[in-house]
VEXDREN-2710 file (C-alpha; in Angstrom, 1 decimal):
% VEXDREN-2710
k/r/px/py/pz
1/UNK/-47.1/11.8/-50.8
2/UNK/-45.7/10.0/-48.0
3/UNK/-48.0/7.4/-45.7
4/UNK/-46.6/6.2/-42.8
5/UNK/-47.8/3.6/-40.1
6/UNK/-45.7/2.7/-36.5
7/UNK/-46.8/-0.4/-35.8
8/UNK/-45.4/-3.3/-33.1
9/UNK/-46.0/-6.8/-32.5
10/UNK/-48.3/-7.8/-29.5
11/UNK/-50.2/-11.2/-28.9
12/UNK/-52.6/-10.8/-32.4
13/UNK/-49.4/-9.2/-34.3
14/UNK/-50.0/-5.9/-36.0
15/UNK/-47.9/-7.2/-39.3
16/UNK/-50.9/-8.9/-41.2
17/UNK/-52.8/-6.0/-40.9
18/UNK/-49.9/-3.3/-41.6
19/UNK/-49.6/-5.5/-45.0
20/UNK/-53.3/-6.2/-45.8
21/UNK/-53.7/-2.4/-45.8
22/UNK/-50.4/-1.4/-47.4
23/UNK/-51.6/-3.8/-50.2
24/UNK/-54.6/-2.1/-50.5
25/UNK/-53.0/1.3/-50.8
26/UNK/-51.0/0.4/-53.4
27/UNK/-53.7/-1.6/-55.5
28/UNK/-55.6/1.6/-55.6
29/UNK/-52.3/4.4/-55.8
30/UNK/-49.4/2.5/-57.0
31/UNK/-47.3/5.8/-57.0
32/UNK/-47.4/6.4/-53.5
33/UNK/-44.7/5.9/-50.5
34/UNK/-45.7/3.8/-47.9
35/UNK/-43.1/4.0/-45.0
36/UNK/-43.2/1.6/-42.1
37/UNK/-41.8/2.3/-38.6
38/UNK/-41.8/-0.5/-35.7
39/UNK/-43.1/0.8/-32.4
40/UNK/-43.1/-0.8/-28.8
41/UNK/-46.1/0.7/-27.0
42/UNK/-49.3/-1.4/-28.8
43/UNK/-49.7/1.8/-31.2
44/UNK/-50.6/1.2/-34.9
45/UNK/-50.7/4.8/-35.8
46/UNK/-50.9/6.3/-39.6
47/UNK/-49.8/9.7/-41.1
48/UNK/-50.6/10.9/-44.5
49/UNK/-48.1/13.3/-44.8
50/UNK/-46.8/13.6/-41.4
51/UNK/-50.4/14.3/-40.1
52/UNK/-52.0/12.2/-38.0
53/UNK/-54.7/10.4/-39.2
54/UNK/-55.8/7.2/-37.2
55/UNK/-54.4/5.8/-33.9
56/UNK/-55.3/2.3/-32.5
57/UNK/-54.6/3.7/-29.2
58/UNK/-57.5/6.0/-29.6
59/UNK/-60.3/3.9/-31.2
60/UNK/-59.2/0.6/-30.1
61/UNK/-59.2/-1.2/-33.2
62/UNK/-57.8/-0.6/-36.9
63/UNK/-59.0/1.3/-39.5
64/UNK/-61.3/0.2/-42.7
65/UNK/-59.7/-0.3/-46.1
66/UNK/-62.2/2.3/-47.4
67/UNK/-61.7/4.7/-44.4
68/UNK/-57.7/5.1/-45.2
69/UNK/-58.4/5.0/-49.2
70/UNK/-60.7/7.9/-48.9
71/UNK/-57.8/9.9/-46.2
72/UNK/-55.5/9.1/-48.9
73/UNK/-57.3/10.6/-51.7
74/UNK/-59.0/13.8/-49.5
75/UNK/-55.5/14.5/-49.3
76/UNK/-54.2/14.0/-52.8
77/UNK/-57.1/16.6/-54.1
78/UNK/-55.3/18.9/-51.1
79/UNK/-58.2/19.0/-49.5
80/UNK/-58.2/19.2/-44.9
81/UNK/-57.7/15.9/-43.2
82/UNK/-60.0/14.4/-40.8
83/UNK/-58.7/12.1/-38.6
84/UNK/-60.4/8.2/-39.0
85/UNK/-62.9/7.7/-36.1
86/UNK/-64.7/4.1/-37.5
87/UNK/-62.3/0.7/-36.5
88/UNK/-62.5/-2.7/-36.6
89/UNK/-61.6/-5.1/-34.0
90/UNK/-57.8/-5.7/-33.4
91/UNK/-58.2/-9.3/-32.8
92/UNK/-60.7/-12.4/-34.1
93/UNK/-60.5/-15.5/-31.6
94/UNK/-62.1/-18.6/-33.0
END
């Protein structure tokens, strides 16, 4: 199973995140290919297996740990995808 995130750097920086849930990912399905692509547009979009499942540049934030864990394994039991609706903020400003 392939997952794949664009992401790009703007003034917050997409990389923590892209690694924070990459980590994640793996804790929970150390078998599985994570693929990274670098974008220029603000998008932080991911695919399980070249679908579509979450786009920044439609909720406005990023996704929840659990939200992407639970894509991930919908998909390993083949059942339909749905894309991920719920996000976080992109940016904390102390």
């Amino acid at each position: 199973m392939r997952w794949g995130l664009r992401a790009t750097s703007e003034p917050c920086g997409f990389e923590p995140t892209y690694q924070e849930l990459a980590s994640a990912v793996r804790e929970e399905y150390p078998d599985i290919e994570i693929e990274s692509r670098l974008g220029g547009t603000g998008a932080f979009e991911i695919e399980i297996n070249g679908q579509l499942v979450f786009s920044k540049l439609e909720n406005g934030g990023f996704p929840y740990e659990k939200d992407l864990i639970e894509a991930i394994r919908r998909a390993r039991n083949g059942e339909p995808l749905e894309k991920i609706t719920n996000s976080r903020p992109p940016c904390v400003i102390l």
